[in-house]
N, C-alpha and C positions, 0 to 999 in steps of 0.2 A: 526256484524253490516253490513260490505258490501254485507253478503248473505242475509238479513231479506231486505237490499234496491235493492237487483237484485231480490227478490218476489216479492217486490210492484213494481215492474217497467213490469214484466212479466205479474201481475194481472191486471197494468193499461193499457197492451198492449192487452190483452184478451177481458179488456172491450170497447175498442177501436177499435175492429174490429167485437166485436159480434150483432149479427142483428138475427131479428125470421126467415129470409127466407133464407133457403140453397143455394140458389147461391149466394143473396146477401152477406153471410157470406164467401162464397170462394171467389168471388172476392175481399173484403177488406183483408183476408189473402193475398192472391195473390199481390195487391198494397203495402200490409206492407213488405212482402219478397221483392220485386222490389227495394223498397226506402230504406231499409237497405243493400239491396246487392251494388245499383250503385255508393257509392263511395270508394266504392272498385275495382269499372272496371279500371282506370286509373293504380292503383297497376298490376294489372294482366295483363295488356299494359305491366307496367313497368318490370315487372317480367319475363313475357313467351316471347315476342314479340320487344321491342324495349325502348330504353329510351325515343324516340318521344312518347309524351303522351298526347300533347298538342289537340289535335282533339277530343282526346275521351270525354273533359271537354264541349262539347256539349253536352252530354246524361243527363247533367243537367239541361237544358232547361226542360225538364218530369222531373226532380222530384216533383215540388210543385204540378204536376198533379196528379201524384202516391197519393201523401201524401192528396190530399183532397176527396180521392173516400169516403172513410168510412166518412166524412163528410156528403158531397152529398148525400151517400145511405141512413145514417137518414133521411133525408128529400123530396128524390124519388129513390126508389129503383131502378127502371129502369132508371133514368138519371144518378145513379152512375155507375152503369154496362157497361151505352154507353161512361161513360168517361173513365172509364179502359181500353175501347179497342181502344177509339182515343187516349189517350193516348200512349199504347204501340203500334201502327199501325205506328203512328207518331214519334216515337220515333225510330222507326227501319227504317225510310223512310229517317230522316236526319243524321240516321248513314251511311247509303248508301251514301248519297251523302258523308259526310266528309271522309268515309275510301275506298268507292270505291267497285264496285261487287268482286273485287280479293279476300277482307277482310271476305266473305262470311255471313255477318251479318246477308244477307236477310233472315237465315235460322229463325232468333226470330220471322217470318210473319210466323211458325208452331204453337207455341202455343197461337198466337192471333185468328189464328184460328179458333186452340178447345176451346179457350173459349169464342167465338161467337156461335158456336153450343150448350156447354153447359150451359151457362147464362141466355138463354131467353127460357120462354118454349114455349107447342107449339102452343096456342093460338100467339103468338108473334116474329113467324118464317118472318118475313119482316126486323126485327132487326137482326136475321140472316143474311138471305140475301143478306142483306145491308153491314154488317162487313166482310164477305164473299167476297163479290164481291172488298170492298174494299182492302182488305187483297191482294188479286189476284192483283188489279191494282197496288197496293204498292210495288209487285215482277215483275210486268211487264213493271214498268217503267223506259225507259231508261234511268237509271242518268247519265252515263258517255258521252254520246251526249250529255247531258245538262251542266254538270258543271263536270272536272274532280275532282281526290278527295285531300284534304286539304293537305294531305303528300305523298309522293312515296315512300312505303318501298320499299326494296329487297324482291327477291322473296321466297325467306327462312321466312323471318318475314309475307310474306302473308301465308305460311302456316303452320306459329304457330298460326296466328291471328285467320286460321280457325278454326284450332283443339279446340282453346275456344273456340270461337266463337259457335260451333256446341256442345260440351261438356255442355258449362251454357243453350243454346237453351234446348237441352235431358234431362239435369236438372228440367227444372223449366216445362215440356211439362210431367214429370213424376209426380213431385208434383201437377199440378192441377189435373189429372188422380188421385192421392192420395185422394187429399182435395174433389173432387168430389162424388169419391164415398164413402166416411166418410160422406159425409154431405146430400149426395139425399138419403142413404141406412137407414139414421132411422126412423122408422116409429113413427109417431104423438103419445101421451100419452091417446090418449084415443079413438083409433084402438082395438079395442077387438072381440074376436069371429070370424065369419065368417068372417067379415070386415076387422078384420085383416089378416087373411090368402089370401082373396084377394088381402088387398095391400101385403101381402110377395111375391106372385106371381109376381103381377105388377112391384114391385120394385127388383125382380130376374130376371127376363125378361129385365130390364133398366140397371141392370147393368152389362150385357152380353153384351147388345150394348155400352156400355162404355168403357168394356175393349176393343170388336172389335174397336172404334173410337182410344182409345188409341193407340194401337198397329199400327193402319192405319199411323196414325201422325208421330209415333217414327220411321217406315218403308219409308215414304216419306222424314221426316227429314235425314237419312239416304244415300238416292236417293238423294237428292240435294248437301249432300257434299260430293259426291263421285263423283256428275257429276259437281263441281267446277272448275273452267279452272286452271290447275296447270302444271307447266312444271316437278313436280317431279316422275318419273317411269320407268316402260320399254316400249320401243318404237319399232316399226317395221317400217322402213323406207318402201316407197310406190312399189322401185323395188322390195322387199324381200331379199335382199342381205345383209340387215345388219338387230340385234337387237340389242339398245344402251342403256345404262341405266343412267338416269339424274335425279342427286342428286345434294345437296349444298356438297361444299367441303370448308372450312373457307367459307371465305367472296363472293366466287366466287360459279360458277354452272357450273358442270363437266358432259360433254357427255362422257361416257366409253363406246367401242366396247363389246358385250357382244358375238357376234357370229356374223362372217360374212361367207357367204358364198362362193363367188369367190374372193380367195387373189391377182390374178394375176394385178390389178391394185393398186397396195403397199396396201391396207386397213391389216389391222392383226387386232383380237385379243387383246385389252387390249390398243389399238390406243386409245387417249385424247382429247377434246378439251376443252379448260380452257376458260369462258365463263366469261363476267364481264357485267352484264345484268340488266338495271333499268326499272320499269313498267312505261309503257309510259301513255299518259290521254284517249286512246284509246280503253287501256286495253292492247296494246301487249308490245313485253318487246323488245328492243333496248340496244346497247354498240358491247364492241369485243368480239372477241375469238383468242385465240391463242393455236396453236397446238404447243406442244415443240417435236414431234417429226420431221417434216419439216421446224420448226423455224419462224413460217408462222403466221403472226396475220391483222385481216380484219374485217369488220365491219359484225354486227351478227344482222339481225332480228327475231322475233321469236312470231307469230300471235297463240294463244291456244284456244281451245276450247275441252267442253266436248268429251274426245275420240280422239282427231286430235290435230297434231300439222303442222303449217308450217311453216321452217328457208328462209332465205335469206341469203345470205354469198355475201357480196361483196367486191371485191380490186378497184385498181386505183380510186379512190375516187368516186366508188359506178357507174363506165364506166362499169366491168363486173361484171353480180351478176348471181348468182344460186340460184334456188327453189327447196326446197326439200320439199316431204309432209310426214307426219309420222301419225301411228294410234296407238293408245294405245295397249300393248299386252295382252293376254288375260291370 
């Protein structure tokens, strides 16, 4: 019995998203995978990233939008298609705001993307256009000027948050590449002859540019979280006299000497700084640091960006401070 009732739930799911027109049909795939995955994203908060879970229960706001596309697309196809991608436009835009650019969300503005490219064809490139430009303004806008984000994780939890984050993005940016070309590559039932070897041509030609589009996306998605502001790597401070490697160690983030070059000013080799650093609403991270090998602890700024880093270290209650700049090493 439970297997004859997970058929009919699978057939009633088949018949719930299928439509005659191949995009429309990948987009209601596309919306049903979305609404069955998101209440699961809070687990996977919970699991990878933090017991704080409470922000991600915004991504619910989109789901009755997910859930009414194959609605809509019975009744306009192209009005389902532009609610798919305001939907997930929008839905990655107030994840921004509640988790904050450190969370690396923005990366889901990759497969809304490709399926503004792929949804409309090309009598219909204005609807492109349009979700395009909007997608771009959706990664360019600065939320953290506007509103900082709902929680302050640690900076260890911002980068398990990315590694999902980027992981379900590459996911779901491979399945519409999937569903796409399963669904544009069949040729109509009653294609024969010359006509048909025309469209196999046409339709082999189209899906050469798919895979290239494909591969473009998952190569940019790629590019954007590598170039995530993260304080965790090796660093080459700005004199060259040091390379430091900084990693989570428990609950704190630890500068380790990895190679210094002139020791004659005490630096060695395997020198520490034990760092206790919260992300501030600005984006950069604040708290101490304490060196236990001079016994020494003082306040710790630490401003990041793609490739660069710059600390601040101050005593007497922030009378003398130092700047140090650092570059990613290669």
């Amino acid at each position: 019995m439970p297997a004859m009732g997970l058929k009919h739930l699978v057939a009633a799911m088949r018949a719930h998203v299928a439509h005659p027109g191949p995009r429309a049909s990948t987009a209601n795939t596309i919306a049903l995978v979305i609404v069955s995955n998101q209440p699961f994203y809070p687990l996977y908060i919970y699991w990878v990233v933090s017991p704080v879970i409470w922000p991600s229960f915004l991504t619910f706001l989109s789901t009755p939008l997910f859930a009414l596309v194959p609605t809509v697309m019975r009744r306009a196809s192209r009005l389902g298609r532009c609610l798919l991608l305001c939907a997930g436009i929008g839905n990655t835009l107030l994840c921004r705001f509640a988790f904050g650019d450190a969370s690396g969300v923005e990366v889901f503005l990759f497969p809304c993307l490709m399926l503004a490219v792929l949804l409309f064809d090309r009598d219909e490139w204005i609807y492109t256009a349009g979700f395009a430009t909007l997608g771009f303004a959706a990664y360019l806008l600065p939320v953290e000027s506007i509103s900082g984000p709902l929680h302050l994780y640690e900076p260890r939890e911002y980068a398990a948050m990315r590694n999902l984050n980027f992981l379900s993005a590459a996911s779901l940016t491979v399945l519409i590449g999937w569903l796409a070309q399963q669904s544009f590559g069949v040729p109509p039932d009653d294609e024969t002859g010359s006509r048909q070897r025309t469209y196999n041509r046409r339709n082999l030609r189209k899906g050469h540019r798919m895979r290239r589009l494909l591969l473009a996306l998952i190569f940019a998605s790629l590019s954007a979280a590598a170039a995530s502001t993260t304080l965790d790597g090796i660093w080459l401070r700005d004199d060259g006299n040091a390379r430091v490697r900084i990693a989570p160690c428990g609950d704190n983030v630890c500068a380790t000497n990895l190679w210094i070059g002139d020791t004659s000013k005490g630096e060695e080799r395997g020198d520490k700084l034990i760092m206790t650093l919260s992300r501030q609403r600005d984006g950069s991270f604040a708290g101490t640091a304490y060196d236990p090998k001079r016994g020494w602890t003082f306040s710790m700024t630490v401003k990041a960006a793609p490739g660069e880093l710059n600390t601040r270290g101050c005593i007497l209650g922030r009378l003398l401070c130092r700047d140090v700049n650092w570059k990613a090493a290669d």
